[in-house]
C-alpha positions as CSV (number, residue, x, y, z in Angstrom):
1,X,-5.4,18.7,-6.2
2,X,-6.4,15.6,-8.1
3,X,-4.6,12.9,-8.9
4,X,-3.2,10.8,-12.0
5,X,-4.0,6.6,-11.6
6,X,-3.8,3.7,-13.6
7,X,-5.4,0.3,-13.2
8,X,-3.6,-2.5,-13.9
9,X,-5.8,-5.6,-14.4
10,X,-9.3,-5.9,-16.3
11,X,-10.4,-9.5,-15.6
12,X,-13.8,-9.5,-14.0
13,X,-12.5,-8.0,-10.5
14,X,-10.6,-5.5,-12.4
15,X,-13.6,-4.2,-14.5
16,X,-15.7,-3.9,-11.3
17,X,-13.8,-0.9,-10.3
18,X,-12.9,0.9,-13.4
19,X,-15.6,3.2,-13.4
20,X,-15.8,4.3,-9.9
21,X,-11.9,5.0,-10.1
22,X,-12.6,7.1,-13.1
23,X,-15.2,8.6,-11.6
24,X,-14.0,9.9,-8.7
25,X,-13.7,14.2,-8.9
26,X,-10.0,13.9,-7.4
27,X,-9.1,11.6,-10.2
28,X,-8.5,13.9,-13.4
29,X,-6.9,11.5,-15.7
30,X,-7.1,7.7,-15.6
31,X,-4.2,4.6,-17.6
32,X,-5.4,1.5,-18.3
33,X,-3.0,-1.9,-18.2
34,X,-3.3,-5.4,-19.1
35,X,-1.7,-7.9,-20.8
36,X,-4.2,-8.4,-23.8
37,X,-4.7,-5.3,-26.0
38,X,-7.6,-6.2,-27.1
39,X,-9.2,-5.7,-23.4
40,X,-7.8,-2.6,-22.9
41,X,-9.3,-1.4,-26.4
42,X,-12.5,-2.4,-25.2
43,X,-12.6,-0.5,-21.8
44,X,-11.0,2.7,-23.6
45,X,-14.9,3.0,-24.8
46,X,-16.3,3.0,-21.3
47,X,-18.9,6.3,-21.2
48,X,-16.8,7.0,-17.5
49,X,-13.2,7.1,-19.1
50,X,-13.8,10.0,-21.3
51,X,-12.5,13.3,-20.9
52,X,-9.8,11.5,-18.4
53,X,-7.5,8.7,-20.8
54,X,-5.3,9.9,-23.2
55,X,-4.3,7.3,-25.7
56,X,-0.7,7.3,-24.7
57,X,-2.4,6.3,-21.3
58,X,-3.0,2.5,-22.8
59,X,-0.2,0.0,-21.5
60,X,0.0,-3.5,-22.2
61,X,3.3,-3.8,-19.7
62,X,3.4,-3.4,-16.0
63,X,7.0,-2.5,-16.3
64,X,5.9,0.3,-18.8
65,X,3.1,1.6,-17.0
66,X,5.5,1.8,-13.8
67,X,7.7,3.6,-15.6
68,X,5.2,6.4,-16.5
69,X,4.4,9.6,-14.4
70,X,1.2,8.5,-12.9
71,X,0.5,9.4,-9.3
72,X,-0.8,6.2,-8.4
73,X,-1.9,2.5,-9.6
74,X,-4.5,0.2,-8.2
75,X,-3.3,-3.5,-8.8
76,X,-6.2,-6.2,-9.5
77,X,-4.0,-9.0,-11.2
78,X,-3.2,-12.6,-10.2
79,X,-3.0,-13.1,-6.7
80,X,0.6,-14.6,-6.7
81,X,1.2,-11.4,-8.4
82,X,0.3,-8.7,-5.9
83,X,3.1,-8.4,-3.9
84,X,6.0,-8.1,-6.5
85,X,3.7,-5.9,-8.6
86,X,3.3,-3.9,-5.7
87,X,6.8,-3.2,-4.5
88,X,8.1,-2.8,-8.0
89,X,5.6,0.1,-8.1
90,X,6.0,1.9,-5.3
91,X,10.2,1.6,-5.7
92,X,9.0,3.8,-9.7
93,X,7.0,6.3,-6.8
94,X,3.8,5.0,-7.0
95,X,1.2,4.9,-4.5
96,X,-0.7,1.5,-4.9
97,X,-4.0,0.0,-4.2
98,X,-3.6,-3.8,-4.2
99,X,-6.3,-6.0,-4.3
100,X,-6.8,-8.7,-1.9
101,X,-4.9,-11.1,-0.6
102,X,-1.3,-9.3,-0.3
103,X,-0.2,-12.1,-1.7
104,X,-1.2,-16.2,-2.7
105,X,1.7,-18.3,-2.3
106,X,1.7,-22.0,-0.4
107,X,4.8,-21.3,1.4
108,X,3.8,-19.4,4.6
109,X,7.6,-18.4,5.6
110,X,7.2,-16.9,1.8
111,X,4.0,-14.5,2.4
112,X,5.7,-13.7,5.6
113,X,9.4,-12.2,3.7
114,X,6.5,-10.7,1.6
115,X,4.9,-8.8,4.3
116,X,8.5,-7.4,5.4
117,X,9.1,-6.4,2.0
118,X,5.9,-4.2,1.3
119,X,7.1,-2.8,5.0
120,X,10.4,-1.8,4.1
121,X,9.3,-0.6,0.6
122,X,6.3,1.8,2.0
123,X,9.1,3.1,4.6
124,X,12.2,3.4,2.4
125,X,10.2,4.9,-0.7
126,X,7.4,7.2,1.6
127,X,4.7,6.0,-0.8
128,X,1.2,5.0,0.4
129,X,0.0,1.2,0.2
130,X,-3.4,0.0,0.7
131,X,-5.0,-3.3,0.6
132,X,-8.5,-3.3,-0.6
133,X,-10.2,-5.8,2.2
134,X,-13.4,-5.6,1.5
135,X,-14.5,-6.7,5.0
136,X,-13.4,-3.3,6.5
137,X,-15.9,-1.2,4.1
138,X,-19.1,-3.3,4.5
139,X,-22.0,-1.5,6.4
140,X,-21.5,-3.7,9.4
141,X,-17.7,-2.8,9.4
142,X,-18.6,1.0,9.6
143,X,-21.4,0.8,12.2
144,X,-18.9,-1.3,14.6
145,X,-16.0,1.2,14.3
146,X,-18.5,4.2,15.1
147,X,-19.4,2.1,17.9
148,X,-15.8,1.3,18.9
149,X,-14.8,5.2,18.6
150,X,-17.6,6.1,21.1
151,X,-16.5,3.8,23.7
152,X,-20.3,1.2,23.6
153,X,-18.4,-1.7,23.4
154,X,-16.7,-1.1,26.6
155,X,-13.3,-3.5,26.4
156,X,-13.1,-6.2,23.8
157,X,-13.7,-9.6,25.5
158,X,-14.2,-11.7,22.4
159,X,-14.3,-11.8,18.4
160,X,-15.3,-14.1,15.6
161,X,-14.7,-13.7,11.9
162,X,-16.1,-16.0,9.4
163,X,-15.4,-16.6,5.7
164,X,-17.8,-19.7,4.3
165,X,-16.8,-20.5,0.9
166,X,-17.6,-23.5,-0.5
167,X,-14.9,-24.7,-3.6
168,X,-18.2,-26.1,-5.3
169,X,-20.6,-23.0,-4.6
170,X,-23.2,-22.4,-7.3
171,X,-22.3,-18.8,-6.7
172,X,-18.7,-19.0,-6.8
173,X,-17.0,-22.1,-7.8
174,X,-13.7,-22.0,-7.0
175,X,-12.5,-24.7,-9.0
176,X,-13.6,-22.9,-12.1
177,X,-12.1,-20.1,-10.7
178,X,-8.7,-21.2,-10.1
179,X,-9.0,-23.0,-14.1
180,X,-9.6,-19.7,-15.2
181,X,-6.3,-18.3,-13.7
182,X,-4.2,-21.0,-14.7
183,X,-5.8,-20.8,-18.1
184,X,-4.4,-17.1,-18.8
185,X,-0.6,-16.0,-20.0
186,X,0.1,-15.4,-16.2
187,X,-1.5,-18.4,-14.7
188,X,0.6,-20.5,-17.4
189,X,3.9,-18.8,-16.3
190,X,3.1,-19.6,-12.5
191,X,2.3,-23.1,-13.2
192,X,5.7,-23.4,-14.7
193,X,7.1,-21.7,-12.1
194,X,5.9,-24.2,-10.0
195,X,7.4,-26.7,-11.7
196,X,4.6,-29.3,-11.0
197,X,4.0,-28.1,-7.4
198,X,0.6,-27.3,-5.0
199,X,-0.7,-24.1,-5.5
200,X,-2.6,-24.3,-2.3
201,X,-1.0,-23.5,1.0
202,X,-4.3,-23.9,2.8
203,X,-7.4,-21.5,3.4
204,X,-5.8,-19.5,6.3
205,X,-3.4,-18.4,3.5
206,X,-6.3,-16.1,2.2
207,X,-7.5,-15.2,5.7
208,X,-8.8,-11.2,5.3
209,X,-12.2,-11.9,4.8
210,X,-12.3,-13.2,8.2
211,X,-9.5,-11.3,10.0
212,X,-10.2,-8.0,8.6
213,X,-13.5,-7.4,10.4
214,X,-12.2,-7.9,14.1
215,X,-8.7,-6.5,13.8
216,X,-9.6,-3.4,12.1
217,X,-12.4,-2.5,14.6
218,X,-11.1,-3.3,17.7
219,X,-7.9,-1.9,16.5
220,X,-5.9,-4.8,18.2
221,X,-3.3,-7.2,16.4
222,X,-2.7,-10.8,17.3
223,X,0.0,-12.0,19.8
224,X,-0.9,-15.9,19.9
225,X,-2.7,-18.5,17.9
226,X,-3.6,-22.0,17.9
227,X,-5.4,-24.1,15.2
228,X,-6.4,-26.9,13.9
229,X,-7.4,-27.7,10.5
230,X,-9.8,-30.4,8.7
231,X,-8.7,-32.3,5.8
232,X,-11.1,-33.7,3.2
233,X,-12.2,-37.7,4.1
234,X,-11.6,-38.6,-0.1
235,X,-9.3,-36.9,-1.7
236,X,-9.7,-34.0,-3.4
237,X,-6.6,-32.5,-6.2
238,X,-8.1,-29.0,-5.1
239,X,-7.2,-29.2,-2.0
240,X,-3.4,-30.7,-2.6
241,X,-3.7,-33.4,0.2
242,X,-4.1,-30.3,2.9
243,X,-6.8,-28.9,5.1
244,X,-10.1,-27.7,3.4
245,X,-10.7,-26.1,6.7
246,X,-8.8,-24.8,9.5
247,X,-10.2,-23.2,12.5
248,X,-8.0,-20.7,14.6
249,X,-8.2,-18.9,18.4
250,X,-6.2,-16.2,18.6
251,X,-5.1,-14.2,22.0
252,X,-5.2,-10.2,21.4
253,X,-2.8,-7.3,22.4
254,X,-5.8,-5.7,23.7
255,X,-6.3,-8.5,25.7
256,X,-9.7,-10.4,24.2
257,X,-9.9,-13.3,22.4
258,X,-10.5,-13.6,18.7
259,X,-11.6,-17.4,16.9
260,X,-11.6,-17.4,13.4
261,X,-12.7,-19.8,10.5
262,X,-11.9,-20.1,7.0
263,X,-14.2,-22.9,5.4
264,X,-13.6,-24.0,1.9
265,X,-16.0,-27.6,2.1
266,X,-19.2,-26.5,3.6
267,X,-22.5,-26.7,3.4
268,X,-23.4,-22.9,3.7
269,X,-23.8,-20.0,1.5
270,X,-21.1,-18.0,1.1
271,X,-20.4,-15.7,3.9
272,X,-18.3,-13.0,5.1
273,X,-19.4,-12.3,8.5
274,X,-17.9,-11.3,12.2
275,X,-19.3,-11.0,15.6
276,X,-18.1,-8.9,18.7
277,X,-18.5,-8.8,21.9
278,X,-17.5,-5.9,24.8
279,X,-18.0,-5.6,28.1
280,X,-21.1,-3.2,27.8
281,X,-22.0,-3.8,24.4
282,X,-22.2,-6.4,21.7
283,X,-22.6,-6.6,17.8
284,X,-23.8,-9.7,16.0
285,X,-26.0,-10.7,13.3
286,X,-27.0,-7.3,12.3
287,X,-27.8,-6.0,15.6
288,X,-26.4,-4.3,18.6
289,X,-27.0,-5.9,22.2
290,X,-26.5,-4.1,25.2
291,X,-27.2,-5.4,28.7
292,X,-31.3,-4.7,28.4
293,X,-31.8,-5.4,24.6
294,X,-31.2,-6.0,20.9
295,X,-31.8,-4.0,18.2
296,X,-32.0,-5.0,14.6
297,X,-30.2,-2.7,12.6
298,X,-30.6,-1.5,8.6
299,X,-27.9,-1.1,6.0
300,X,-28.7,2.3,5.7
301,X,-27.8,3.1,9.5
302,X,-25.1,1.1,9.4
303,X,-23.2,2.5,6.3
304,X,-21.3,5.8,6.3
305,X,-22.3,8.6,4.4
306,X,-20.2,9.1,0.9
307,X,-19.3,13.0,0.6
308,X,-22.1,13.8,-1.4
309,X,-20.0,15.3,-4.5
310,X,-18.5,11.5,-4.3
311,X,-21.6,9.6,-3.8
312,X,-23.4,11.7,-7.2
313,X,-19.9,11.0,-9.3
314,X,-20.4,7.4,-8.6
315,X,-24.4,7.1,-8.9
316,X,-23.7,9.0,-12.6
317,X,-21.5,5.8,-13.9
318,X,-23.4,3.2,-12.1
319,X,-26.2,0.8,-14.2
320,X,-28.4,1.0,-10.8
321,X,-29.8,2.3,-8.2
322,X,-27.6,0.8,-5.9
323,X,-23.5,2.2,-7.1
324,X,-21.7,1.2,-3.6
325,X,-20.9,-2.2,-5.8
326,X,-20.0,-5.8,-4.8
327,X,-18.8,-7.5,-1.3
328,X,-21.5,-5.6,0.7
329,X,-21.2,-2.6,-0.9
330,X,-17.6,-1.8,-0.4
331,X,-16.4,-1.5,-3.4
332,X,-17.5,2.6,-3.7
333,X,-15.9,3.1,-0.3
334,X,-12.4,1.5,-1.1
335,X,-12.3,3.3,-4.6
336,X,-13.1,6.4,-2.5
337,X,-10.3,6.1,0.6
338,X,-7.7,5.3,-2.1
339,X,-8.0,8.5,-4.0
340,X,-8.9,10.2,-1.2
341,X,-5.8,9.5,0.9
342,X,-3.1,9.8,-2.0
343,X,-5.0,13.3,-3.0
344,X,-4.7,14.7,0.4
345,X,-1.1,12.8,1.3
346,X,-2.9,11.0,4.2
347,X,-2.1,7.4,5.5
348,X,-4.5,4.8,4.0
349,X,-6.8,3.4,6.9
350,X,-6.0,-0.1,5.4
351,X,-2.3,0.5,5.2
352,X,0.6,-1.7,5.3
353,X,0.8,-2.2,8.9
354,X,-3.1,-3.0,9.2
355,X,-2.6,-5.5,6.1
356,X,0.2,-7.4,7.1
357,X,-1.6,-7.9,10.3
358,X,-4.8,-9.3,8.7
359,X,-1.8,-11.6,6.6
360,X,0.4,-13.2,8.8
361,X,-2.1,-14.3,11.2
362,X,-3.2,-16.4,8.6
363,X,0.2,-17.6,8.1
364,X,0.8,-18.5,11.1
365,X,-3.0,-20.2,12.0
366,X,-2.0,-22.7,9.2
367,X,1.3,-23.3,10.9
368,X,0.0,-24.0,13.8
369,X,-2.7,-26.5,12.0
370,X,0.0,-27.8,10.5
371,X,1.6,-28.9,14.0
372,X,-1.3,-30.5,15.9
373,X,-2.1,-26.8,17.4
374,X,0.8,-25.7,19.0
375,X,0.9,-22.6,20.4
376,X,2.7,-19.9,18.1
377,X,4.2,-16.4,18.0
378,X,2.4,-13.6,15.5
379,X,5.0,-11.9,14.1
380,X,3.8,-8.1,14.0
381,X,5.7,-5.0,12.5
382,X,3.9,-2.5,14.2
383,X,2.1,0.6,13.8
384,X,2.3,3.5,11.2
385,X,4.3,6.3,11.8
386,X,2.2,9.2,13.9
């Protein structure tokens, strides 16, 4: 009943989820890729891997480790890279995790034929694709969907997702960031690539932080949007002459209204946070408002339970107390529905459909920034198969 998967990628978002993939009980034998072999030497050591990699298990080529018999592979390379990567493997038969977004690219109509691919590819091939969102696994994700299955929100009236990221953030810095990419063998092949060009296409182009939260909840995708965006006063060569901020409102297929914003110069700590509001019930800032009251809420009642054989797998690899792992804690539960749903043959809950959702309203947010706010279409490719 367990699976076969390899990880491709073991940068620093890579090696944050090495561990809890190999320690997973339905995973019984782990691959490691990456383009330096002196990496994937190094994480061969790792206490977690032992017992489950075989040294023919060691890649150094995507197109090899495609080509092996694996089950499944969770993709944590470049951005740009995520959506070729991921195609290519599920067109060998591989299932495939893909870290976020589903792909970074500064031409919208681009992401967009990218979103159809992964589409087609999941249908024509019958493998499983999930995006690893790590919005849709924090506590306050969890809570709100229990809440939404019961029926205490009443009907959606209104939604707001946030993500607050500043490009200079102690925290974060995203201009070190992005030199880091462009300094490795694959960020010098993209700059080339780009012969010269932007390699920004706006901060609605990475818009799942924000989206995520709202659309996977209230299960609803967006018709309609209209934004505006806000470009830098001096010029900055992150931004590429484009908006460091764009703010979008969005009209719902369940009918509700949904305003997000994506803030790259901003004087806040980083945040990944979304409110939502129902016709009997509300969540925001932690708590849960009804009509009479609001009441604080912990991370512990908030969170889903792990199963417990799961929960004691990952506690045995983990350096703390605390093994659920970065962005809120997610990171245990995306290892978890990954395995979990390619084991048992289910449909991801942050499958293709979902993703491209959370993607090409983005998209078209930053189109609509780009024209003064006009009103446009969301392109949506439906639901998955029943």
């Amino acid at each position: 009943m367990g699976i076969s998967l390899g990880l491709v990628g073991l940068g620093s978002f890579g090696a944050a989820f090495v561990d809890l993939f190999a320690a997973h009980p339905l995973v019984d034998r782990m691959a490691l890729c990456d383009r330096e072999p002196d990496r994937v030497a190094e994480f061969a050591k790792r206490p977690a891997l032992q017992g489950k990699l075989r040294t023919a298990d060691l890649y150094t080529s995507f197109e090899d480790i495609c080509r092996s018999d694996l089950d499944a592979l969770a993709i944590i390379t470049q951005p740009w890279l995520h959506a070729p990567q991921a195609v290519q493997a599920m067109q060998h038969g591989k299932h495939v995790y893909s870290a976020v977004p589903i792909v970074s690219l500064p031409d919208g109509d681009e992401i967009l034929e990218w979103c159809n691919r992964l589409v087609e590819t999941v249908q024509q091939t019958g493998q499983h694709y999930m995006l690893g969102e790590t919005t849709c696994y924090r506590p306050q994700t969890m809570y709100c969907r229990r809440q939404a299955a019961a029926g205490a929100f009443g009907n959606f009236v209104y939604a707001e997702g946030e993500y607050l990221h500043d490009v200079d953030s102690p925290s974060s810095n995203l201009r070190e960031v992005q030199r880091r990419r462009l300094a490795s063998q694959a960020g010098r092949e993209w700059a080339a690539q780009m012969s010269g060009g932007g390699h920004y296409g706006g901060p609605m182009h990475y818009p799942t932080h924000s989206t995520g939260g709202p659309i996977f909840v209230m299960g609803a995708h967006a018709l309609k949007v209209s934004a505006w965006g806000y470009q830098p006063p001096t010029p900055d060569e992150y931004f590429h002459g484009e908006f460091s901020n764009e703010t979008a409102l969005f009209y719902m297929s369940n009918g509700a209204t949904m305003r997000i914003c994506e803030f790259r110069q901003v004087g806040h700590v980083n945040s990944e946070i979304f409110r939502l509001f129902g016709t009997d019930g509300t969540f925001r800032e932690n708590s849960w408002v009804d009509k009479e009251k609001s009441t604080p809420l912990t991370v512990a009642e908030m969170r889903d339970p792990l199963p417990a054989e799961v929960a004691a797998a990952f506690q045995s690899v983990s350096k703390t107390s605390d093994f659920y792992g970065g962005h809120g804690g997610s990171h245990a539960y995306l290892a978890h529905e990954f395995v979990d749903a390619v084991a048992h043959g289910r449909t991801p809950a942050i499958n293709v459909w979902e993703a491209v959702r959370y993607m090409a309203a983005g998209v078209m947010a930053h189109k609509s920034a780009l024209r003064d706010g006009e009103l446009l279409a969301v392109p949506d490719w439906g639901d998955p198969p029943a």
